[in-house]
N, C-alpha and C positions, 0 to 999 in steps of 0.2 A: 502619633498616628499619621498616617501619609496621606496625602493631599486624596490622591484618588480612592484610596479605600472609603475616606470620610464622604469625600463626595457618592459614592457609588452606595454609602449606606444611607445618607439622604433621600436619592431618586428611588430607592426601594419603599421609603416611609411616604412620599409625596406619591407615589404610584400605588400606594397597595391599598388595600379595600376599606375604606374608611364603615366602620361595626357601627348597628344603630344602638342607641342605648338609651335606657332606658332609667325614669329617677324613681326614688323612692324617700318620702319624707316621715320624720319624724318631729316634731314640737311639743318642747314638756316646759309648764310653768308651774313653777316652784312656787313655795309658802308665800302670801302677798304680806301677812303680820296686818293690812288696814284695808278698809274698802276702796282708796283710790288706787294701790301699787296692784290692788288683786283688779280691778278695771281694766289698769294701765298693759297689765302683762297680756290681759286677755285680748286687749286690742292688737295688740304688735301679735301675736297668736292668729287670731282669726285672719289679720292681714296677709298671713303669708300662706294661710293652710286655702283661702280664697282666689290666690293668685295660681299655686298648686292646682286648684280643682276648674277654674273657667280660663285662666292665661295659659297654663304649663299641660293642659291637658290631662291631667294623673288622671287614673281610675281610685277611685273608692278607696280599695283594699291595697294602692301604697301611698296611702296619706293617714299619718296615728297621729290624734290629738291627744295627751294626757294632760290634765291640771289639776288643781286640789281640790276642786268639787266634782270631777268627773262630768264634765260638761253635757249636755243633750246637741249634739252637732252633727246633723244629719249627712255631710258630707266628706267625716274621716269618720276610720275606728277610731275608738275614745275610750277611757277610761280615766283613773284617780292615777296624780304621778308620784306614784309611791312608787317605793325601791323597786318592788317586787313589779308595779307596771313597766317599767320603764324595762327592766330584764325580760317581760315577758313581750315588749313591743320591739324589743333588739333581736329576740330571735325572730320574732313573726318575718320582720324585714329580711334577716339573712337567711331565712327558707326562700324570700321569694326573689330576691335581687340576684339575676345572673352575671356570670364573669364581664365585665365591663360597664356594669350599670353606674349608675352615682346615688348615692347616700347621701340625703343630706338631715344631717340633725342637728338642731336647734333647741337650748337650754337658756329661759329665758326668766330673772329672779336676782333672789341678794345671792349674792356668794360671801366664801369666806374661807379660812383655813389657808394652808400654805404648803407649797410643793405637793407632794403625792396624797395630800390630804384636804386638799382644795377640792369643795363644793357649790353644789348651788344648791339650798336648803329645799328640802323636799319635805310632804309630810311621815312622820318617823323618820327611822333611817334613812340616812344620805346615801347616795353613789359617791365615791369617793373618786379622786382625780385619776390614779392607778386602779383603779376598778373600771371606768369608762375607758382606757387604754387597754385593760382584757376585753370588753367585752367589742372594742372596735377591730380584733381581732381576727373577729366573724367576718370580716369584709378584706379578706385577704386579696382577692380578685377584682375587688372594686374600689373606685373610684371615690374615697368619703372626704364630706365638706362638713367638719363639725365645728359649730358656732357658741361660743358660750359667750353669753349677750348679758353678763349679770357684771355686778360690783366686784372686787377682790379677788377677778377669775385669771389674772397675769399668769399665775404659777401654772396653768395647766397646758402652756405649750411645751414647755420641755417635758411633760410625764404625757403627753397622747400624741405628737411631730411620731412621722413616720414617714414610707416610702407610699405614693401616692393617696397624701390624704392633706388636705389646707385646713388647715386650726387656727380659726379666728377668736380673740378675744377682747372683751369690751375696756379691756382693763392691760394694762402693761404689768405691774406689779401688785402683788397681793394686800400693798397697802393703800390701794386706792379704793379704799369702802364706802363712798360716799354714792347715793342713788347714783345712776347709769341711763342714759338717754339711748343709748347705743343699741339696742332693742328695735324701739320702735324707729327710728332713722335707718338698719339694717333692713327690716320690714318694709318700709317705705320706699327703697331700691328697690327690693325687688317684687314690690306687688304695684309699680308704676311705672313708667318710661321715664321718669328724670332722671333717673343711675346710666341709661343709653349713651354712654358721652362720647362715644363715636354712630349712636346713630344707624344702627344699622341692623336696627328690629328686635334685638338680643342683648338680653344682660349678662355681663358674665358674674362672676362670683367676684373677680378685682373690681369690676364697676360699681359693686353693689356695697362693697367694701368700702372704696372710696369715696363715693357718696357720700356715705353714712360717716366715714372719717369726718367727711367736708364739713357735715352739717352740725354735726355735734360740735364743731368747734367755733364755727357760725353761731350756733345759739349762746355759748358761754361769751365770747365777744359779745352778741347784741344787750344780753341780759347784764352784759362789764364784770362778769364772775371770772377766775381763776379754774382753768381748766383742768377738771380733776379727775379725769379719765382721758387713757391715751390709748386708744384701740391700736390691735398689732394681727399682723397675720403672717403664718411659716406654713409655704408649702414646697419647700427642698429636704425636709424630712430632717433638715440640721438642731431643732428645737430652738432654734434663735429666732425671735418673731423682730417683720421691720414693719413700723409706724407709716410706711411710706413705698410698700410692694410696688408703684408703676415707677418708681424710678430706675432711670439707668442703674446706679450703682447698687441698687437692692440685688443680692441672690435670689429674693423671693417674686413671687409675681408671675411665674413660668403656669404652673400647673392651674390657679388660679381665674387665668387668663382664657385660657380653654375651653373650663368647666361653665355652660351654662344651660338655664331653663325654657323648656319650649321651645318649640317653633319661632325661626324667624319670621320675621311681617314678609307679607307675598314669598313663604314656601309654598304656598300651592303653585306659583308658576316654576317647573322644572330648571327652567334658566337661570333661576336666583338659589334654588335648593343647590345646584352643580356647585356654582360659585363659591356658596356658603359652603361646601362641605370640601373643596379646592383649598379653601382657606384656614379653614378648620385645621387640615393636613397640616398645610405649611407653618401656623402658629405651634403646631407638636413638631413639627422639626428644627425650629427654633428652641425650644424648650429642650429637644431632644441635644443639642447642639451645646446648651449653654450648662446642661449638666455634664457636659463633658469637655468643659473647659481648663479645667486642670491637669487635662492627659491629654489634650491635641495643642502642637505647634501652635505659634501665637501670631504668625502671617497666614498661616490655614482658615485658624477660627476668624480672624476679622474679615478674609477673605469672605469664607463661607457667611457670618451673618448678614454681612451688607449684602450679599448675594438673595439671601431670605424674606430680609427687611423691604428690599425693593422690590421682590413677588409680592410682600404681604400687603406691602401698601399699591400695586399693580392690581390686584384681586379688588383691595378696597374702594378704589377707584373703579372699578368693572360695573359691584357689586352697586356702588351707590347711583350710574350711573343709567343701569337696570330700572332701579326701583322710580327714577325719576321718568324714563319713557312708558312706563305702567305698563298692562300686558299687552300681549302681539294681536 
């Protein structure tokens, strides 16, 4: 690809009309088998469907709670997360999600099984790993962040990876059965500001990710256990999940990056909403850029992203520099 076509399709993405969008969540917890995992799941559950309703601003009707007793939660739909809810809370959402919105759904429980027959135990029938892969189907136009936050769930990024959708999992391989922390420390990203690790009002889904990496690994260190779960996330649609998306050398990390909830802190003042959505731009031109590193000249691409790199960190500096003179 020649220098100036690439550049010339850049200024077209950093100039064109950044679409509002709009989230829509789903959270289903699976069979608890004892009163404390059935506690544990509800809390990491409420955590996020909370942060959804007073942080992330949702309305009502796109936030679906499902669990195995069918909760009384005045502020999602709800129902029992049996097969038949959880098919019947996938299409509600892809009636209502329009082209560009973000999906996010959350499975949160033991899992088990292996490749296209990996679960997370629900009551009766399971979903199986290739049956949530049809039914995210639905979301052809959108933006989906599907999280499976359970034990044994490794296998189901190669059977649901696709072209914009990040598939987070608590688990790297299907034989890592043992309880899962990864849940409530994913919850804990993103229904608080400690996953902010630049700070700048907004979590993204890599923030929330990494956190929650962080801490799980933090607790098995502090407690001197042997870490038995190794969280991964693929959002290049390749189905290979990396343990470690914000690094340079990960493919992953692009789409991820982007994706995040609510309002930044002081979007009501115009001057920071410009900013943030300036920037927004440019982390998708970047993104835009690095999945087309295997077909653009390789003095071009490094050209072009240091070109990127020093907007995005120019914006962030603007942007933080904003928030510290408070408003006008």
């Amino acid at each position: 690809m020649k220098s100036g076509v690439l550049a010339g399709a850049l200024l077209a993405l950093m100039t064109g009309p950044l679409a509002a969008q709009a989230t829509h969540l789903l959270v289903v917890t699976g069979l608890s088998g004892e009163p404390g995992y059935a506690a544990q799941f509800q809390a990491a559950a409420d955590r996020i469907v909370e942060a959804a309703h007073t942080s992330w601003k949702l309305a009502d009707s796109s936030i679906w709670l499902l669990t195995e007793a069918g909760p009384a939660q005045p502020i999602a739909m709800r129902g029992r997360s049996t097969r038949e809810g959880v098919t019947a809370a996938v299409s509600a959402l892809a009636r209502r999600a329009a082209p560009g919105d973000i999906v996010l759904i959350v499975l949160i429980g033991h899992g088990s099984g292996e490749g296209t027959t990996s679960r997370v135990d629900l009551p009766g029938p399971d979903v199986t790993a290739a049956e949530y892969s049809r039914l995210l189907e639905n979301f052809a136009k959108q933006k989906v962040v599907f999280v499976v936050a359970a034990s044994a769930s490794g296998d189901f990024v190669p059977v649901v990876a696709g072209a914009q959708r990040v598939i987070i999992t608590a688990t790297k391989v299907s034989s890592e059965r043992n309880e899962s922390r990864f849940a409530e420390e994913f919850a804990r990203g993103l229904g608080t500001g400690e996953a902010d690790a630049d700070k700048d009002g907004r979590i993204t889904v890599l923030e929330a990710f990494s956190f929650a990496r962080s801490t799980v690994r933090a607790y098995y260190d502090t407690k001197q256990r042997l870490l038995s779960e190794h969280a991964q996330l693929d959002d290049d649609g390749d189905g290979k999940g990396s343990d470690n998306p914000a690094a340079a050398s990960s493919g992953d990390g692009g789409l991820s990056r982007q994706i995040s909830f609510g309002p930044p802190r002081g979007s009501s003042d115009p001057r920071l909403a410009a900013l943030a959505g300036e920037r927004q731009r440019i982390e998708s031109d970047v993104a835009a850029l690095r999945a087309r590193k295997a077909t653009t000249d390789s003095l071009v691409y490094d050209g072009e992203l240091e070109r990127l790199l020093l907007l995005l960190a120019e914006k962030t500096r603007e942007l933080r520099a904003l928030e510290r003179s408070g408003p006008p």
